[in-house]
C-alpha positions in Angstrom: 3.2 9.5 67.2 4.3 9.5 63.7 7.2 7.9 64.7 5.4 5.3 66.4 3.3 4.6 63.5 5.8 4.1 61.3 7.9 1.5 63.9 4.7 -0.3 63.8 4.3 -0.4 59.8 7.9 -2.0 59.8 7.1 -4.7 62.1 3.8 -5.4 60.6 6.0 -5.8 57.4 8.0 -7.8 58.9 5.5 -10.2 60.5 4.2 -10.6 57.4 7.7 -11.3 55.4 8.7 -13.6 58.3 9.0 -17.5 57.2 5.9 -20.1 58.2 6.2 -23.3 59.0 5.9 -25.6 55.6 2.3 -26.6 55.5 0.7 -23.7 58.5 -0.7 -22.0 56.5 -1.2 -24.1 53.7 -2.7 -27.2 52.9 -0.6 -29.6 51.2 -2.8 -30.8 47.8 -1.6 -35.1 48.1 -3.8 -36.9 45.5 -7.4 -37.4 45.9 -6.8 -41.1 44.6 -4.4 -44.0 43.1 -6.1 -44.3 39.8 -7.4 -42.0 36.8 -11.2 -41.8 37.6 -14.4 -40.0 36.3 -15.1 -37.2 39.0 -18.8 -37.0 40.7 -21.1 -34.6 39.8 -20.0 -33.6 36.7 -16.6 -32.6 37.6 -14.8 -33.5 34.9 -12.0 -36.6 35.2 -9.1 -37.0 37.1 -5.3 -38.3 36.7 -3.1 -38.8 39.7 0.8 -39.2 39.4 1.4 -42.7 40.0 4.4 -45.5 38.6 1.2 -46.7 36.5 0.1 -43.6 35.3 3.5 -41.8 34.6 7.1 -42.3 32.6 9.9 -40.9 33.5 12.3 -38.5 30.9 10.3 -39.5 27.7 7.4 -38.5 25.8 4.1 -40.7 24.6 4.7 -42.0 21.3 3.4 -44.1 19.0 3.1 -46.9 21.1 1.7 -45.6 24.0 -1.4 -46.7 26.1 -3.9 -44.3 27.8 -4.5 -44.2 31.2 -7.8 -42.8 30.5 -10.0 -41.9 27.6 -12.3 -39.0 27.7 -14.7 -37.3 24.9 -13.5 -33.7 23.5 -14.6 -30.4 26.1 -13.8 -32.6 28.9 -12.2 -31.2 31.7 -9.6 -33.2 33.1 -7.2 -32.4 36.3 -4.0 -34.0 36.8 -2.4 -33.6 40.0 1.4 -33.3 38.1 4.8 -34.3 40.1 8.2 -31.8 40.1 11.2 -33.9 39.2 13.1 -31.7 41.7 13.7 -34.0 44.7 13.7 -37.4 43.2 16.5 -37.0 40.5 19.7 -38.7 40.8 21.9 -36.0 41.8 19.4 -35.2 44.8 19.5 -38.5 46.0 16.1 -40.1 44.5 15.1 -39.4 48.2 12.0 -36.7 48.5 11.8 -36.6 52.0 15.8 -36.8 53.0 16.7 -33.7 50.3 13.3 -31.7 51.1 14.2 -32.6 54.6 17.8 -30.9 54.5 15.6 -27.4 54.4 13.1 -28.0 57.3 10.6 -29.7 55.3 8.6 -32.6 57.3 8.0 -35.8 56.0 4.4 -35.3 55.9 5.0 -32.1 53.9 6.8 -34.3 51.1 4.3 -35.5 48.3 3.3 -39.3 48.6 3.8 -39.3 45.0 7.4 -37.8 45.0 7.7 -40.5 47.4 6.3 -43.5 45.0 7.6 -42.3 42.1 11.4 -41.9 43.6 11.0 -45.7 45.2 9.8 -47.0 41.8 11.1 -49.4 39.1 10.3 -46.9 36.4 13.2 -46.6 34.2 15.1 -43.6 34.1 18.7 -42.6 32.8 19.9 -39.6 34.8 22.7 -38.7 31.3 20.5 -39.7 28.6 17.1 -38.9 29.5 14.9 -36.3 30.1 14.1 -35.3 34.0 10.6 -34.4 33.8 7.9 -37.0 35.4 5.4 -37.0 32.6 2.0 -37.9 33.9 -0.5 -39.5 31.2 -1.7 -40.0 28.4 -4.9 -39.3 28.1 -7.2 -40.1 25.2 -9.5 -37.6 23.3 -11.9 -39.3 22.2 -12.2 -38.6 18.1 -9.1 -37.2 17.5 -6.9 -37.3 14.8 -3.7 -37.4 13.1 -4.5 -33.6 11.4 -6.4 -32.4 13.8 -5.6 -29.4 16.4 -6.2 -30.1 20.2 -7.6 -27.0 22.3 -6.0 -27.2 25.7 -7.6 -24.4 28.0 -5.8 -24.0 31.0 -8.8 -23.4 33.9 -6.8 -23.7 37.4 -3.6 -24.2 38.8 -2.8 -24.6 42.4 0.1 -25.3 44.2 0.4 -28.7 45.6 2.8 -27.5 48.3 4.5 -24.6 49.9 8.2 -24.7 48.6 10.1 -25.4 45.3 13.4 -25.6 43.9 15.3 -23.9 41.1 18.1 -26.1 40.0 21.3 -25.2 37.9 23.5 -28.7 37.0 26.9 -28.7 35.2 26.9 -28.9 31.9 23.6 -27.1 31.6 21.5 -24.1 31.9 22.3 -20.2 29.5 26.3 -20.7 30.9 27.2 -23.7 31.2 30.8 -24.2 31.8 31.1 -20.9 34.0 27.9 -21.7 36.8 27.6 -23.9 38.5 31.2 -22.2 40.4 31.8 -25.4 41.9 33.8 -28.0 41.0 32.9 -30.8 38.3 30.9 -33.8 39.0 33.0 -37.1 39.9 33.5 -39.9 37.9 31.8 -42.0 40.9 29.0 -39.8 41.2 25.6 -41.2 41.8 21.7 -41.4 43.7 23.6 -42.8 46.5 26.5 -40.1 46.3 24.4 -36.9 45.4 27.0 -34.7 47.0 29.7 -35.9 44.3 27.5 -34.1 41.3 28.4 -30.6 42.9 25.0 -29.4 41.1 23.1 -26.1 42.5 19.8 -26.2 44.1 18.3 -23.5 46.0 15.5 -23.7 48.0 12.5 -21.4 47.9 9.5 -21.3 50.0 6.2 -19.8 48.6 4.6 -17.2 51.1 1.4 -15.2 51.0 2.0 -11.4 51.3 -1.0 -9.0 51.1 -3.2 -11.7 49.5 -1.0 -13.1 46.4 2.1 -15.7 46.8 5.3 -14.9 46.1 9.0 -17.1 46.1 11.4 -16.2 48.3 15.3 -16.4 47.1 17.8 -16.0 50.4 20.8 -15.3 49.5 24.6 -15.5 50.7 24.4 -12.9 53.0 20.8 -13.6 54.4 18.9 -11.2 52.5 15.4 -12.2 50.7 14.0 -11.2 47.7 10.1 -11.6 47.2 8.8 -12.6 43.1 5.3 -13.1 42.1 3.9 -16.6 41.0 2.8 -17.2 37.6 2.2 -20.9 37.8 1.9 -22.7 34.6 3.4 -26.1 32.9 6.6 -26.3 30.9 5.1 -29.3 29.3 1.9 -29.7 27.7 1.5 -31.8 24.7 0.1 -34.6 22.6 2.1 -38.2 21.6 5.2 -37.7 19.6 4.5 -39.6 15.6 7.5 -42.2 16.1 8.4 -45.4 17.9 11.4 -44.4 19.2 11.7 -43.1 22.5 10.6 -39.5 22.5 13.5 -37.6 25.1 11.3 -34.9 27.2 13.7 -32.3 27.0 13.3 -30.8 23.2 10.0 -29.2 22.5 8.5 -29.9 18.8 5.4 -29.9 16.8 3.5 -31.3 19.7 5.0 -29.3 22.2 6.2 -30.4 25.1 8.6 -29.1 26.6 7.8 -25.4 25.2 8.4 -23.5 28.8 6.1 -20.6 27.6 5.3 -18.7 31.1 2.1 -17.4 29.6 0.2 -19.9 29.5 -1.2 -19.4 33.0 -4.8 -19.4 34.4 -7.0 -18.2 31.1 -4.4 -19.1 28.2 -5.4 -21.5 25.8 -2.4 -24.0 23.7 -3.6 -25.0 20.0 -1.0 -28.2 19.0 -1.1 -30.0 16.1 -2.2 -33.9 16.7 0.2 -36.6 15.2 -1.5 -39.6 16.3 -5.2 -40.8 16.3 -6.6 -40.1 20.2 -3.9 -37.0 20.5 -2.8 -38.7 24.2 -2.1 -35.2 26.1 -0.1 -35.3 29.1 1.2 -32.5 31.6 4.4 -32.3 32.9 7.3 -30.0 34.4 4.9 -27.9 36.5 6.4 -24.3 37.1 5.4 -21.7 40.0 6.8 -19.0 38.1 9.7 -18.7 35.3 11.9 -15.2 33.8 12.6 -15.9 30.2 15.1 -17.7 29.3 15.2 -20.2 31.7 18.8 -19.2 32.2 20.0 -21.3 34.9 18.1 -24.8 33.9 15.2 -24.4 35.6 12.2 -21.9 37.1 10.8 -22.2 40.3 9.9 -26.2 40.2 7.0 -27.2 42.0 4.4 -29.7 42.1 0.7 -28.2 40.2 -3.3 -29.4 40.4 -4.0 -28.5 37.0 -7.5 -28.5 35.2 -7.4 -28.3 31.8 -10.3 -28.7 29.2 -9.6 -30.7 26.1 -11.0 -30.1 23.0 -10.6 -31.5 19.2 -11.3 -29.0 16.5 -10.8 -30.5 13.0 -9.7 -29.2 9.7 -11.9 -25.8 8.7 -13.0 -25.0 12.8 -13.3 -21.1 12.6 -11.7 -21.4 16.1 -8.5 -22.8 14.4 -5.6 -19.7 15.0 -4.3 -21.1 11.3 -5.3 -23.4 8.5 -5.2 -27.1 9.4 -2.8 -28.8 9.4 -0.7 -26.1 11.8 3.1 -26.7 11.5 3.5 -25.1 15.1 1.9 -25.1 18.3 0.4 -21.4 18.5 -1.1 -19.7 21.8 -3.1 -17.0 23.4 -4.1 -15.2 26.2 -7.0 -12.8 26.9 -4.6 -10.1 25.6 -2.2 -11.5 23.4 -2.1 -14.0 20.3 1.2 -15.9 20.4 2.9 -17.9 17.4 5.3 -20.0 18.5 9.4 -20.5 16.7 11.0 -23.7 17.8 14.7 -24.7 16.4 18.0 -25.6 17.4 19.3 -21.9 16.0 17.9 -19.3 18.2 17.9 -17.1 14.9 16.0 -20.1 12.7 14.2 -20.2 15.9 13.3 -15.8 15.7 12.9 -16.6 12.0 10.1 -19.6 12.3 8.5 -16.8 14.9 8.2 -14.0 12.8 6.9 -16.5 10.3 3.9 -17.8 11.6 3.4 -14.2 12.3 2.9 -13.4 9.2 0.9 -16.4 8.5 -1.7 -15.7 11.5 -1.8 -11.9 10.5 -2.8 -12.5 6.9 -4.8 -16.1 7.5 -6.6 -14.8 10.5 -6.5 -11.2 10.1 -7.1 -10.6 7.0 -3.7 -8.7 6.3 -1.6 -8.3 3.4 1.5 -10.2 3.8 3.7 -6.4 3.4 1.9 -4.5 6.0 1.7 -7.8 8.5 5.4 -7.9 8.5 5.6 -4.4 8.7 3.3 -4.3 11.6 5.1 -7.2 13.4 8.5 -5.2 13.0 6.7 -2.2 14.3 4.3 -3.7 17.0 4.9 -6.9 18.0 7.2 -8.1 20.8 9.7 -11.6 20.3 10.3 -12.7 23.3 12.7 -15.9 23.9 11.1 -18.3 26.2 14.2 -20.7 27.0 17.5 -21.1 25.8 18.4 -24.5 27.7 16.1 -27.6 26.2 18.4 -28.0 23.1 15.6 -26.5 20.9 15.3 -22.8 21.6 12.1 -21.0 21.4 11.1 -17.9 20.7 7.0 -16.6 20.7 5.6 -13.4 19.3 3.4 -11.3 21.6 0.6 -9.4 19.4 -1.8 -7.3 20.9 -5.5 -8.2 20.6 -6.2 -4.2 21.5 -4.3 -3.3 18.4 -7.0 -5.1 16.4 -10.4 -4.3 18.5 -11.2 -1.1 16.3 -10.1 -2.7 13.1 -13.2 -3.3 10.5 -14.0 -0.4 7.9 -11.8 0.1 4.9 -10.5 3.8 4.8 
């Protein structure tokens, strides 16, 4: 009997582990509409992924329009586009390489579709990959000012990603990919001829929560939990040149902080007047480091609530005007290095550290740096966007008894 029990467990296991097809047992999330729009019943506003409403490897800057204007504490959900499957070296075809892996052409998002077929301008070698979806005005911002972005829901848009490792790229470039170089010839109509890495992984519901799925040579699976959240979040870049997507900066971007899920909030320092946030580079989950390119890629429906707080806002994390970006979680405040030099990137960490501690905690510069040494993880969000980053963790549990002088 026991016996019997247990040969059932294992096939109930593997029911469970056994692939779907795309789309079953999931609805695929295509956009509610063509156009950024104010949502009914106080829903907030809207921004769909469109040729209009998106650029294609570079940031907002100076010059740029928004595709919708919005007063501060508004929510605002963008339905954000994966650049994996409409890049150059996978054949700016969405439904041909999604296709190659049993994915259906209805399965493939309309917008990969448009945005793939467009005239948007992109340069595979000198520009950024990421599909950057916005700007979007706040209304009464200011160069100076801090934007509150509180991440309030993210969904997957569809049942399957990619993670991606390219030549000349990624934690080891030079030794993986292990195939052989890119052709001179190479190109969106020769895809093959890059020799880049792609695997495929479906997302799959197991007891309740989603989870990748990585096959491997030999057939074998391995299961990871999501933690959906966006590589890029951030406000227009203070110049008129064109801002490349891959660096992060003082207005974030591409920061690749796997934190800032469902319940984190992102404080960046405005550089122009209106802030213009956009979302970008939607991840279903990411290890840090980043260490072969990319995470999991896919495609996010993303509500954020925007918010302006100026110079003096007790809500500030530091005094106005912030150098960084800085983060939380319910759990954990989180300053944030960036820099070229991973150390000059641990350095600007441990830094603003210091800085929070003593501006926000009340701390003596000595002891915060002796706590941070003693107390506070530095973890290294990605090594592979040219600026490195590196983000202090710092317990809010250390501090919940902290109040009478002894």
């Amino acid at each position: 009997m026991f016996k019997s029990v247990r040969i059932l467990a294992v096939v109930a296991a593997l029911l469970l582990l056994a692939p779907a097809a795309y789309g079953a047992d999931f609805k695929i999330l295509q956009p509610l509409g063509d156009k950024p729009m104010e949502l009914k019943k106080g829903g907030g506003y809207y921004v769909p992924t469109t040729p209009e409403t998106a650029r294609w490897g570079s940031l907002p800057n100076l010059d740029a329009k928004p595709v919708l204007s919005v007063p501060s504490g508004s929510l605002v959900t963008f339905d954000s586009l994966s650049h994996e499957g409409v890049l150059e070296d996978q054949g700016k075809d969405p439904v041909k390489f999604f296709g190659q892996f049993g994915v259906k052409p209805e399965q493939v998002l309309k917008d990969a579709q448009a945005i793939a077929a467009s005239s948007l301008e992109h340069d595979f070698v000198k520009d950024g990959p990421h599909v950057i979806t916005g700007p979007v005005e706040i209304q009464g911002a200011k160069a100076g000012d801090v934007l509150k972005v509180e991440m309030i829901a993210l969904k997957p848009r569809v049942p399957y990603g990619v993670i991606s490792n390219r030549h000349g790229k990624g934690a080891l470039p030079g030794e993986f990919p292990e195939t052989k170089p890119p052709e001179p010839d190479a190109s969106a109509a020769q895809p093959e001829k890059y020799h880049n890495v792609f695997k495929f992984s479906p997302i799959r519901q197991v007891g309740g929560k989603w989870y990748g799925v990585i096959k491997d040579a030999s057939g074998r699976e391995t299961l990871f939990p999501l933690r959906p959240f966006h590589g890029i979040m951030g406000v227009a870049v203070n110049t008129k040149d064109k801002a490349n997507s891959i660096p992060p900066g003082e207005y974030a971007g591409n920061l690749d902080i796997n934190d800032l899920g469902v319940g984190a909030t992102l404080y960046i320092p405005v550089q122009v007047d209106g802030a213009m946030f956009y979302a970008s580079d939607p991840h279903f989950v990411q290890g840090d480091g980043e260490v072969a390119l990319t995470a999991l890629e896919g495609s996010l429906r993303s509500t954020f609530r925007l918010t302006v707080l100026k110079p003096g806002d007790p809500r500030l994390p530091l005094k106005a005007p912030m150098k960084n970006p800085f983060a939380e979680t319910p759990q954990y405040w989180i300053p944030i290095g960036l820099h070229t030099d991973l150390n000059e990137a641990m350095k600007d960490a441990t830094r603003q550290t210091v800085q929070f501690l003593s501006e926000k905690l009340g701390m003596d510069r000595a002891s915060a740096l002796a706590y941070a040494s003693a107390a506070v993880d530095f973890q290294v969000t990605q090594v592979v966007d040219r600026v490195k980053g590196v983000n202090g963790m710092i317990r809010k549990s250390d501090f919940a008894a902290r109040g009478k002088k002894k």
